[in-house]
N, C-alpha and C positions, 0 to 999 in steps of 0.2 A: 460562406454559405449563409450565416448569421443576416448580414447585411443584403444580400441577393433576398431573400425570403422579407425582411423589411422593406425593401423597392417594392418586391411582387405585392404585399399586404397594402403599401401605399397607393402605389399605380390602381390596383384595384378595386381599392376598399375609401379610398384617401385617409386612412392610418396616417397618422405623422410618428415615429418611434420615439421617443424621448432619448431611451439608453438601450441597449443590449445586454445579456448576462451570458456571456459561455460559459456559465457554470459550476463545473470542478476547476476550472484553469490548468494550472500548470503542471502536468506530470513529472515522475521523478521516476529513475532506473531503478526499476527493480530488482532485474538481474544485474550478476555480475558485468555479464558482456552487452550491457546497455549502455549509451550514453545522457551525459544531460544534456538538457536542450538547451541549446546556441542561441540563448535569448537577444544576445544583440541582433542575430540573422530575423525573428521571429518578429522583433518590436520593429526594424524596418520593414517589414513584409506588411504587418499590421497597419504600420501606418501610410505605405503606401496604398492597401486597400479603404483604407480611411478616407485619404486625400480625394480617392477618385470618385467614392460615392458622396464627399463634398463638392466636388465639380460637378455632379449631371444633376444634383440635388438642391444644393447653396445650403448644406446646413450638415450634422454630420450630429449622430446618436453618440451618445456618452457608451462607456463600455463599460462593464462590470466583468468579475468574475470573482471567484474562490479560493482565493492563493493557498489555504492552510497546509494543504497536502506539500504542497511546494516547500513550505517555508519550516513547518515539523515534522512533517514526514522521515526523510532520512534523518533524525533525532532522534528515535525511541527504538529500541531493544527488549522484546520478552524473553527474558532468560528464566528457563526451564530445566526440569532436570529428566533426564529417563529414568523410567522406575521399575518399564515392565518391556518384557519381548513375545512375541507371537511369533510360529510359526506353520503356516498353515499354508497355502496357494499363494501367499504372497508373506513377505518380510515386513511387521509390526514395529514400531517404537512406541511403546505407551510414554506418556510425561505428564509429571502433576501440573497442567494447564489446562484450559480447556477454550473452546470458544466463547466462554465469556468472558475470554482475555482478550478475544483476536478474531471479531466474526465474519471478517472480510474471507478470509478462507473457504469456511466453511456457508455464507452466504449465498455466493458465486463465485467461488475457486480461486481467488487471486492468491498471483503468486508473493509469497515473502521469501527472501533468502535464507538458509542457515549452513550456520557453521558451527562444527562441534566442539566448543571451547578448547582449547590448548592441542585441537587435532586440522586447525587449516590447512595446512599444509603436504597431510597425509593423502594418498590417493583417495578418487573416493571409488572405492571398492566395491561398497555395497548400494543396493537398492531398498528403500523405505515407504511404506506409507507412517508418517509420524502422525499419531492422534493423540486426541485429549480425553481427560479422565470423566467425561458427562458417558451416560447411556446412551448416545445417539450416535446415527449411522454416520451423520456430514459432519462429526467433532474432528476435522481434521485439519492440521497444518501443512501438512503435505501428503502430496498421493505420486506413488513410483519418483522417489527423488533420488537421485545418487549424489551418497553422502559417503565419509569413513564407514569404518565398524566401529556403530556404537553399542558402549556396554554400559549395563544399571548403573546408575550413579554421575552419568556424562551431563553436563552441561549443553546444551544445546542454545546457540543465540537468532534469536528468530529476526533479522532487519526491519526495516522500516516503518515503523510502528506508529511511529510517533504524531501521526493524523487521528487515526482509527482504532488505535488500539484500547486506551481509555476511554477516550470518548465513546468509542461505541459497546464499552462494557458492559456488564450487570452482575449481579449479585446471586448466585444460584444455592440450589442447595448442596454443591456439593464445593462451597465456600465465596468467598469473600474473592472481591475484585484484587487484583493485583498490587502490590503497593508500586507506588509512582517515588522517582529518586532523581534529582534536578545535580547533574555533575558538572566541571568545571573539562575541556577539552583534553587534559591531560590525567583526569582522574583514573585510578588505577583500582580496582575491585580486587580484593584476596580471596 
């Protein structure tokens, strides 16, 4: 589409593009039952739409993109604790986090995974909205997720973090950013 819209700008306007920017680049599964993407399938695909707008053209725009998502993304982990439960027209998990750990959520709804430490493997029974400890209505991690039954004191590990989750933090008053912790692939937390 990128390249189709730099013909149209050329043919039109006589634009020459130098480079392209798709952007965010490369996604990563956020759900369980997602896959990753088949970049060998993806980089012939690319570069056979490359090749061909260097044949009607004789010259061929540089490409940019974003990769960080791609490349920290499934590397980071907010591990949070539940602290409180609500029960009202729908099933609460309170946790001392908030979205100034994780504003992607609570931004525009993206999903992160969770699992309730030492409970993966239990059904997941129950249904949750999991939020964060700020005063506001969108502090949430999740909305109607089926998770186990979680009780005060559970750990909960929120996936894929490791883009957005620092990075797009801040400092609130109801505490301090998260600490960040750089592990080795077999590191084991107690």
């Amino acid at each position: 589409m990128l390249l189709e819209i730099a013909e149209l700008v050329e043919d039109e306007l006589g634009i020459r593009f130098e480079f392209v920017n798709i952007g965010g680049g490369l996604g990563i599964p956020y759900r369980p039952e997602d896959h990753p993407l088949d970049l060998v399938t993806m980089a012939r695909d690319i570069t056979a739409l490359f090749d061909d707008f260097r044949t009607r053209h004789g010259y061929t725009p540089r490409m940019y993109m974003e990769s960080g998502r791609w490349m920290t993304g499934p590397h980071g982990v907010l591990i949070t604790t539940a602290i409180n439960h609500k029960s009202i027209y729908r099933q609460y998990i309170g946790v001392d986090s908030c979205m100034s750990s994780l504003m992607r959520p609570a931004l525009y709804g993206s999903y992160h995974h969770i699992d309730v430490v030492g409970k993966e493997h239990l059904p997941m029974t129950a249904v949750y909205d999991v939020v964060g400890s700020l005063c506001e209505n969108n502090d949430k991690f999740a909305v109607q997720r089926h998770l186990p039954p979680v009780v005060d004191g559970d750990l909960l590990a929120i996936h894929d973090t490791g883009a957005h989750g620092y990075a797009m933090g801040f400092s609130t008053t109801a505490g301090c950013a998260p600490r960040n912790c750089c592990c080795a692939p077999t590191a084991r937390w107690n």
